[in-house]
C-alpha positions as CSV (number, residue, x, y, z in Angstrom):
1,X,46.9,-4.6,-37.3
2,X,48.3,-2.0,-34.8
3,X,47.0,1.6,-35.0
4,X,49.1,4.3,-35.3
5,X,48.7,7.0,-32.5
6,X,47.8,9.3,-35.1
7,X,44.9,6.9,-37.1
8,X,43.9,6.6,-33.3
9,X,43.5,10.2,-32.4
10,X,42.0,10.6,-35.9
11,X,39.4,8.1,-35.0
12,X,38.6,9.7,-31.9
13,X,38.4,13.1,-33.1
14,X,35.9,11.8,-36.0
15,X,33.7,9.9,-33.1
16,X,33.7,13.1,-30.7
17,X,32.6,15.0,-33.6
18,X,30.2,12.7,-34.9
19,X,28.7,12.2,-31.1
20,X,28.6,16.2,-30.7
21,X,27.2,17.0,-34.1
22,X,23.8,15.1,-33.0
23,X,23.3,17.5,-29.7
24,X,24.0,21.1,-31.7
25,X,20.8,23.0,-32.4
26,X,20.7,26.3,-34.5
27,X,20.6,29.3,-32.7
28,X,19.8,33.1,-34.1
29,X,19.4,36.5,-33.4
30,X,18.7,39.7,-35.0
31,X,21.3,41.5,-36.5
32,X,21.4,45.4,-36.7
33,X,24.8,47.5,-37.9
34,X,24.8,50.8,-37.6
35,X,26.1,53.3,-40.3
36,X,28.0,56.1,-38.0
37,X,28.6,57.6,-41.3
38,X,25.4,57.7,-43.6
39,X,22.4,55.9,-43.4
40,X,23.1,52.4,-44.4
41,X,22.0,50.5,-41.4
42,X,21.9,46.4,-42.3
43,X,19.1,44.4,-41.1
44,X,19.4,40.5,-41.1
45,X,20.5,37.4,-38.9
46,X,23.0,35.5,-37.4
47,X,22.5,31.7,-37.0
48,X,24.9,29.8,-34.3
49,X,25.4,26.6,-33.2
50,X,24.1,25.6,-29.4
51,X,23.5,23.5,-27.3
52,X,20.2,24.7,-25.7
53,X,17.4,22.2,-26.4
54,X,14.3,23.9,-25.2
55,X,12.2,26.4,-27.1
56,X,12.8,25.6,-31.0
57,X,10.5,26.4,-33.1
58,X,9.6,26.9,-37.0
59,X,11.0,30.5,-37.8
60,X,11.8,32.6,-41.1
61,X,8.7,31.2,-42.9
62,X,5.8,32.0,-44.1
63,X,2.8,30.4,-46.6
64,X,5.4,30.1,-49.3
65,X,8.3,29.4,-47.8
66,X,9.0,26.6,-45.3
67,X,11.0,27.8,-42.3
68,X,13.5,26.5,-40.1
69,X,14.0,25.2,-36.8
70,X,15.6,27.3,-34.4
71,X,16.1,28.6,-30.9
72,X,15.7,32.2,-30.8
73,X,18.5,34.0,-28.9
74,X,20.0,30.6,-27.2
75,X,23.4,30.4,-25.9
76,X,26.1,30.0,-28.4
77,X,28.5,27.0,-28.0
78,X,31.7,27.5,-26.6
79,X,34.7,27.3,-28.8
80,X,35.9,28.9,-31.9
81,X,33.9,28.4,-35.2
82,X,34.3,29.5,-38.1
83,X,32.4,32.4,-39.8
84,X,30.3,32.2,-43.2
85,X,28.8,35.5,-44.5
86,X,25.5,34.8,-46.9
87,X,24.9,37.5,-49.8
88,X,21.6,37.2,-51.0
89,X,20.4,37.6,-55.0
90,X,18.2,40.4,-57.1
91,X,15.2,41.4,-54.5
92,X,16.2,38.3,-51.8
93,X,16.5,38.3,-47.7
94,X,18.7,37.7,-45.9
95,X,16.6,34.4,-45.4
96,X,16.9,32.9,-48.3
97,X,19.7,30.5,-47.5
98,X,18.0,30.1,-43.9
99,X,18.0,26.2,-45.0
100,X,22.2,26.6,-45.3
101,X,22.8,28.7,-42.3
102,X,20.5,26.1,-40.5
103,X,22.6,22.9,-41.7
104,X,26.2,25.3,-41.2
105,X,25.1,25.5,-37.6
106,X,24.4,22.2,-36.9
107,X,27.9,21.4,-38.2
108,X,29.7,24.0,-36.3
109,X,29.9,27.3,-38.5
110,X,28.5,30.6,-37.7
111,X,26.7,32.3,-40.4
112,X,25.5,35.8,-40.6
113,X,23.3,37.6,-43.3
114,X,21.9,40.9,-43.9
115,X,19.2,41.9,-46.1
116,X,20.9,44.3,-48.5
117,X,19.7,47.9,-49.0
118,X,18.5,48.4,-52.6
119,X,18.5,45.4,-54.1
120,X,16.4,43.6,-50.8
121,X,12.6,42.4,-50.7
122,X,12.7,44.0,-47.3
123,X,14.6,47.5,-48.8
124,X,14.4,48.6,-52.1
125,X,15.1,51.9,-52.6
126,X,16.3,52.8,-55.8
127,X,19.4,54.9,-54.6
128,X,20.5,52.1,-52.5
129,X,19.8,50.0,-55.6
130,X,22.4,52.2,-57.7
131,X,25.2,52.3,-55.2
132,X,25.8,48.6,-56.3
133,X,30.0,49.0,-54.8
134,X,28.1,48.7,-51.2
135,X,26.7,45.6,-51.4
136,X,30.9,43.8,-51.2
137,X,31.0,47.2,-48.2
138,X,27.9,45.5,-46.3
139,X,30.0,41.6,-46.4
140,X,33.3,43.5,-44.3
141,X,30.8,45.6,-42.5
142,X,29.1,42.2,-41.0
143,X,32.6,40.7,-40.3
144,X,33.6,43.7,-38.6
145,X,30.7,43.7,-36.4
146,X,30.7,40.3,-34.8
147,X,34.3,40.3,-34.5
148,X,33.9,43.5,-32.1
149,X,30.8,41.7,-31.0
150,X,31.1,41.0,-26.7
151,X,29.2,37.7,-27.4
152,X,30.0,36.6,-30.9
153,X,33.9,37.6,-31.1
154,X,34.8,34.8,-28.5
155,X,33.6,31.8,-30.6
156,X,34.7,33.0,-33.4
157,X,37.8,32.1,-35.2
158,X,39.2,34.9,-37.2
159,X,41.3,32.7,-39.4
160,X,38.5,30.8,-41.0
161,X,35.6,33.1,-42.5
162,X,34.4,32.6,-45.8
163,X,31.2,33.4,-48.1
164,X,28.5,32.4,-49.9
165,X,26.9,34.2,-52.9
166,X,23.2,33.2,-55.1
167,X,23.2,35.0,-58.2
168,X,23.8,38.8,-57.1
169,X,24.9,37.5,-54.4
170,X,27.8,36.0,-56.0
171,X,29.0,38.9,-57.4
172,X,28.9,40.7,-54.4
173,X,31.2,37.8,-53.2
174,X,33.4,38.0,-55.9
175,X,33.9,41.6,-55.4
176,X,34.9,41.3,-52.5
177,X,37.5,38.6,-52.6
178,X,39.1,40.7,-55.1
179,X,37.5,40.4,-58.8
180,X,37.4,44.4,-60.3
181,X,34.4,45.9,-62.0
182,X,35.0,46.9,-65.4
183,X,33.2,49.8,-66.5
184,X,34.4,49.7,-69.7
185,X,34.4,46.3,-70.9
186,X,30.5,46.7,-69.5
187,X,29.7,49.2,-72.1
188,X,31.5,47.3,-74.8
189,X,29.3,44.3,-74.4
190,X,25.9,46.0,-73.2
191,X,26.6,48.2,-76.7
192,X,26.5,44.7,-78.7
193,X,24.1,42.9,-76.5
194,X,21.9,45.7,-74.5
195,X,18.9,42.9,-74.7
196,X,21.3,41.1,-72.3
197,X,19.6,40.3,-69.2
198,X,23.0,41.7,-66.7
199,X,22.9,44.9,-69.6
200,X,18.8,45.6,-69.0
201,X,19.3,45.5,-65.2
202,X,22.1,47.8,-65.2
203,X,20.4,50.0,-67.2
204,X,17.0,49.8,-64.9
205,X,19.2,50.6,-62.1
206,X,21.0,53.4,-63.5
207,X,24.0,51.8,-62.3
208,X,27.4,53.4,-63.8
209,X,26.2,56.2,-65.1
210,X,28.5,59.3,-63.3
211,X,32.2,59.1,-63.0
212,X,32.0,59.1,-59.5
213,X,29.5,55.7,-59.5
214,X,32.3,54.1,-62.1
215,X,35.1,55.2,-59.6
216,X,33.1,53.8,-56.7
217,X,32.2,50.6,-58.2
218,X,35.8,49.9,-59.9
219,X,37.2,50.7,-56.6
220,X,39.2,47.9,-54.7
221,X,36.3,45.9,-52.2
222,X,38.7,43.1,-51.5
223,X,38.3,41.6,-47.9
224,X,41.5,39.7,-47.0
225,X,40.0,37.8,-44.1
226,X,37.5,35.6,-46.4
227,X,39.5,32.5,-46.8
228,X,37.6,30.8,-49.4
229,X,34.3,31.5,-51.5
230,X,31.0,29.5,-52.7
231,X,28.9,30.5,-55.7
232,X,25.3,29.6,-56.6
233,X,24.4,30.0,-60.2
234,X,25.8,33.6,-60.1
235,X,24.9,36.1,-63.1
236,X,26.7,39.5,-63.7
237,X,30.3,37.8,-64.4
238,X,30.6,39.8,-67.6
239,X,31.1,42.8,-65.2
240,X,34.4,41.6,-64.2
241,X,37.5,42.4,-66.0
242,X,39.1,39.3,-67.0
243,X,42.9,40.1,-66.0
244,X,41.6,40.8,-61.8
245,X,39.6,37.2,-61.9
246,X,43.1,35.3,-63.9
247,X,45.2,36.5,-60.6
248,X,42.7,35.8,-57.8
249,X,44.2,33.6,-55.2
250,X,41.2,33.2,-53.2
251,X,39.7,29.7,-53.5
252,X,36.5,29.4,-54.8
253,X,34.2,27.0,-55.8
254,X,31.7,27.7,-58.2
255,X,28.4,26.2,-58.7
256,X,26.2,26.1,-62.5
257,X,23.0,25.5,-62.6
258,X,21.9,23.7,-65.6
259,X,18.1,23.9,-65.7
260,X,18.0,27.8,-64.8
261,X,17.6,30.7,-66.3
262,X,21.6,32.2,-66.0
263,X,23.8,32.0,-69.1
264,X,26.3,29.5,-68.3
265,X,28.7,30.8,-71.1
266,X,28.6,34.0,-69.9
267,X,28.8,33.3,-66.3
268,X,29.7,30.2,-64.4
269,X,31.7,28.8,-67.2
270,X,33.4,32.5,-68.0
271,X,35.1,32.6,-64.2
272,X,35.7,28.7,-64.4
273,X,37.8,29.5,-67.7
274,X,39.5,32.2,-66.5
275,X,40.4,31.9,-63.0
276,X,43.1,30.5,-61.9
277,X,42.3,26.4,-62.4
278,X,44.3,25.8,-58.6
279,X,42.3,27.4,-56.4
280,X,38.7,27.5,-58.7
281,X,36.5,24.4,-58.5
282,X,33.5,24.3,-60.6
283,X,30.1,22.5,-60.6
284,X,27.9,21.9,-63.3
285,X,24.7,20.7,-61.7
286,X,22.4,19.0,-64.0
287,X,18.7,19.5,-63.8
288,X,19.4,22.4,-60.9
289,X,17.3,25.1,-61.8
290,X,18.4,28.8,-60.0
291,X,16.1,28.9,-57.5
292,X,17.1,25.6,-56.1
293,X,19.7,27.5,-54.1
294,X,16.8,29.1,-52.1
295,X,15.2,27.6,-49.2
296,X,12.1,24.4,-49.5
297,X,8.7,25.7,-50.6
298,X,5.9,25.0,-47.9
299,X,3.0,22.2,-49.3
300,X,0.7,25.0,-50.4
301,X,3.9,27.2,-51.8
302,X,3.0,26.2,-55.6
303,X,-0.3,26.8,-55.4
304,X,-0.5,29.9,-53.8
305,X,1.8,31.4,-56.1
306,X,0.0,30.0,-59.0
307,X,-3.1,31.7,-57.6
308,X,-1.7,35.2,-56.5
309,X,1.5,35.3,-58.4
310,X,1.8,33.3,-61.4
311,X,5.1,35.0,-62.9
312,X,6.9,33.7,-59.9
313,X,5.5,29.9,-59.7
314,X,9.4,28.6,-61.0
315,X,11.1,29.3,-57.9
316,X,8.8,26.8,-56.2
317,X,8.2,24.1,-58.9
318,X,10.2,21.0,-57.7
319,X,11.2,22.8,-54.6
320,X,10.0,20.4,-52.0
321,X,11.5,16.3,-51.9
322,X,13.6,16.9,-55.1
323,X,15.2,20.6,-53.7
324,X,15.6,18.8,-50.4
325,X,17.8,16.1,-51.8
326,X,19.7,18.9,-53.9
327,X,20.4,20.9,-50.4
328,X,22.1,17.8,-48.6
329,X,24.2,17.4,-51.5
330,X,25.1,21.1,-51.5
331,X,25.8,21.0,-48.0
332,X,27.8,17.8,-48.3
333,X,29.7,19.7,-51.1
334,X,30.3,23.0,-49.3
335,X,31.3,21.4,-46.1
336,X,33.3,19.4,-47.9
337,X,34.9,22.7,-50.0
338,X,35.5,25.0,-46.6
339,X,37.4,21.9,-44.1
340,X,39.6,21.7,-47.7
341,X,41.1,25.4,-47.2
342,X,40.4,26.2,-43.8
């Protein structure tokens, strides 16, 4: 059978690829943005791929959570990559997807993450916490920054940045790729269900409770330069009103976890029913729990949570060999989902 000279370039392209994906390492440096304006400065990462192979070591982990291997401030491969901006969930870092910024890296993607003021392990002050409409303000703030960025701009291509979101996360995602709070509609359902767990922590957080907080969050966050969106097991959908989400032309895929704790009917399932079905791809992930979207637990992980912290032992319970076969998948997936609209 004769090749075509387009199978044959294909081929090639595939073997190059294949042959260069086995020599890129994950690179990272701090990240630190500046607020000129206030005093919202973001803290986090950026992870790169490279092709230094000296100095990697086990970073971003501690007793409980198994780190990653990295080269701390290597050189970042030359060529354009795309960009993927990580939002983290309720009280997260911006390590907790280290283990998908690692395997982005090694496939060719930049990804960047902050730990977001307020609602952060690493920052949690309670005003930061209310000012929810910043956390969609901090995803264009980190795009901004490495595309001015002398080293970072360069290998980075401008036309293909999207983002990932875990629970809060995910509806600091949706924000900003153009779903609208609804002040409203949130009062009419925390009125019927205020035991609701998205009801209770709006309430904690005094979040909407002026007319200038409602004007800020229902305010318009969407970033045009995010391509396409991911979503793990996202809570808060309920906040959106349902006529921005039916004419959002971002695509998105949208992931459910089965096992976890998240209201599937009220969430996951709510934006898979009312978005627009050609751009919005949904999984239902059976025996996923919501904490299987956060990095491997260390071999001591469980127990030393069951010792010092037993309300928390569920994010580590199965989150060694059976998490780790759930991450390839999820990179497989996500891969998969961004070289389909890129």
């Amino acid at each position: 059978m004769k090749l075509s000279k387009t199978l044959i370039a294909f081929i090639a392209m595939l073997t190059c690829t294949h042959a260069l994906a086995a020599d890129i390492n994950t690179g990272f440096q701090k990240l630190k943005i500046k607020d000129t304006q206030g005093s919202r400065t973001l803290n986090g990462f950026v992870w790169y791929p490279t092709n230094d192979t000296k100095r990697i070591k086990t970073v971003q982990g501690n007793k409980v959570w198994q780190g990653i291997e990295a080269i701390k401030n290597a050189r970042a491969m030359d060529g354009k990559h795309p960009l993927v901006i990580l939002s983290h969930g309720i009280m997260g870092t911006a390590m907790a997807q280290a283990w998908l910024a690692q395997s982005l890296s090694q496939r060719g993607y930049i990804v960047a993450g902050v730990h977001h003021p307020g609602t952060s392990f690493f920052a949690d002050d309670a005003n930061d916490r209310r000012e929810l409409w910043r956390r969609p303000q901090d995803i264009s703030r980190i795009i901004d920054d490495l595309l001015s960025d002398d080293e970072f701009a360069p290998v980075i291509d401008s036309d293909r940045i999207f983002a990932v979101g875990h629970s809060l996360g995910g509806v600091t995602v949706m924000s900003a790729i153009g779903a609208g709070y609804d002040q409203s509609r949130v009062d009419t359902i925390c009125d019927d269900t205020p035991d609701d767990l998205v009801c209770t922590i709006l309430d904690d957080w005094n979040i909407g409770k002026t007319p200038a907080d409602i004007a800020a969050l229902e305010q318009d966050a969407t970033d045009p330069r995010i391509k396409a969106a991911v979503l793990f097991d996202m809570g808060g959908a309920q906040t959106f009103a349902p006529a921005s989400l039916a004419k959002m032309t971002t695509p998105v895929l949208i992931y459910g976890a089965t096992a976890g704790h998240v209201d599937l009917d009220r969430n996951s399932r709510l934006l898979a029913e009312t978005m627009p079905s050609q751009t919005t791809q949904y999984l239902e992930m059976s025996d996923y729990t919501h904490f299987d979207f956060m990095g491997l637990c260390t071999e001591n992980g469980l127990d030393i949570l069951q010792k010092y912290e037993p309300q928390d032992v569920e994010v580590c319970t199965d989150g060694r060999a059976l998490r780790a076969a759930k991450h390839g998948d999820i990179v497989t997936q996500v891969t998969q989902f961004f070289a389909t609209h890129d």
